[in-house]
C-alpha positions as CSV (number, residue, x, y, z in Angstrom):
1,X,-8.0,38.5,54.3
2,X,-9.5,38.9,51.2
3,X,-9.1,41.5,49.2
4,X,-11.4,43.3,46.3
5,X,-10.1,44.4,43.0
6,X,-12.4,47.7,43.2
7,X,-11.5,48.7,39.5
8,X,-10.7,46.3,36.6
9,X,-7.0,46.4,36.0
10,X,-7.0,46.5,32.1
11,X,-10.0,49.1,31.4
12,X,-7.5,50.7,28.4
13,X,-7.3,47.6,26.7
14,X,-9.7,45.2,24.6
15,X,-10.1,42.2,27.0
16,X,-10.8,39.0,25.6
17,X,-11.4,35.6,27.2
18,X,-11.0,32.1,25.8
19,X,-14.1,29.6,27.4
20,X,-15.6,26.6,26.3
21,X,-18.5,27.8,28.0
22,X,-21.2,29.9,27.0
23,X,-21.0,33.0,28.8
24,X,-22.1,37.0,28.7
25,X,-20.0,39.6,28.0
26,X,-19.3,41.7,30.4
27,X,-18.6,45.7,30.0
28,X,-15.0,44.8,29.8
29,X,-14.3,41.3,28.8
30,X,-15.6,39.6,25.6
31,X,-15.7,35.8,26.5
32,X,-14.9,34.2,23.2
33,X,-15.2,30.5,22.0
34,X,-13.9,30.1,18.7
35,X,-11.3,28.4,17.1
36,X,-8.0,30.3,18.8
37,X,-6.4,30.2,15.2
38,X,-9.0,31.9,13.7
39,X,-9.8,34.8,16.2
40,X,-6.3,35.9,16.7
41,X,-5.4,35.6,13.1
42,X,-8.8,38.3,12.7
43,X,-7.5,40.3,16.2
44,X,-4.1,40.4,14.1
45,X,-5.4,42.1,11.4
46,X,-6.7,44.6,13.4
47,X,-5.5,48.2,14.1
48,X,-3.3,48.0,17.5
49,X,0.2,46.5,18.4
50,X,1.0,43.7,20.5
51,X,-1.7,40.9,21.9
52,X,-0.9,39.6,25.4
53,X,-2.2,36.0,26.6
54,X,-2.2,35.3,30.1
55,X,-3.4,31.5,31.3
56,X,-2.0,28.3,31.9
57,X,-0.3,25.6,29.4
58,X,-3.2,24.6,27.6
59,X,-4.2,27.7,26.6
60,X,-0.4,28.6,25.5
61,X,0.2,25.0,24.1
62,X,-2.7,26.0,21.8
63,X,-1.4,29.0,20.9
64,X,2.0,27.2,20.4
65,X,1.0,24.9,18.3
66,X,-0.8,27.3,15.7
67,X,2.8,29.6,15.7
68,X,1.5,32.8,17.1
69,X,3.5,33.5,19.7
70,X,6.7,35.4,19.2
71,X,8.0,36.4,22.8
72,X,7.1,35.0,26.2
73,X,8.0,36.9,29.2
74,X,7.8,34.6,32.3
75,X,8.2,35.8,35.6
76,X,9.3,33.1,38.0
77,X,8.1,33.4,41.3
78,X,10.3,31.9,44.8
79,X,8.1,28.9,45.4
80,X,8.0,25.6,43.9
81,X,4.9,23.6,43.6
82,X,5.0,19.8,43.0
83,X,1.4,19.2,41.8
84,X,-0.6,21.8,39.5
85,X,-1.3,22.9,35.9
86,X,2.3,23.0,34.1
87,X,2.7,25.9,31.8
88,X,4.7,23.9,29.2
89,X,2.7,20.9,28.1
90,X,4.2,17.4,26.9
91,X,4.3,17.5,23.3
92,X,6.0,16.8,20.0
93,X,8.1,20.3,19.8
94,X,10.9,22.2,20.4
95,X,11.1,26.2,20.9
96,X,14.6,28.0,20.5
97,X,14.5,31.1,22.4
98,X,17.0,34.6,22.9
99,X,16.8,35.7,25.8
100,X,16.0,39.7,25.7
101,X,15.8,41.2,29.0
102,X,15.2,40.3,32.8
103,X,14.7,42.2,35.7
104,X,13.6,41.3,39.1
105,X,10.9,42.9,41.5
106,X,11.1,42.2,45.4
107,X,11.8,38.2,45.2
108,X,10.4,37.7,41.7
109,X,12.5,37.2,38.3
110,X,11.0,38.0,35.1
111,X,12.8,36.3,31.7
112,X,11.9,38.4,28.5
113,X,12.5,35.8,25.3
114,X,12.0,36.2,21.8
115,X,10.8,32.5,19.8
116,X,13.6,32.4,17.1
């Protein structure tokens, strides 16, 4: 059964998301296009604290690759897929990580690590 978000989730924070599409804004996501180097390193300058991405490995792997990520907290969940989008994608680098914090919730593990 299918069930219906009936209130957006993040209404407290400024929601932005990455497409290569053109698309509207909605009244709480901005859909944004531009260069990911350039729009985080404005976001950055901002008033606020901490900016939180959320998507798959080509969306971190860009994000990787222009050094603006500084912690990634990956929760790990008890089933293993074979096929699908990998969140770490084949590449020329290396991250060294500490590992902060983990906690579980029900069967999930979550790994807290700061990018040394």
């Amino acid at each position: 059964m299918k069930q219906d978000i009936e209130e957006f989730p993040y209404k407290n924070k400024e929601s932005y998301v990455f497409t290569r599409s053109s698309i509207e804004d909605t009244e709480h996501v901005k859909f944004v296009n531009d260069d990911i180097a350039n729009f985080t390193n404005d976001l950055k300058n901002q008033e606020g604290r901490n900016i939180w991405i959320v998507g798959g490995g080509e969306l971190l792997q860009s994000f990787i690759n222009e050094k603006l990520v500084d912690e990634l907290i990956i929760t790990v969940a008890p089933t293993i897929i074979g096929k699908g989008i990998p969140l770490f994608r084949e590449g020329e680098y290396q991250i060294d990580l500490t590992l902060k914090g983990m906690r579980n919730f029900n069967q999930f593990v979550e790994l807290h690590y700061e990018i040394r």
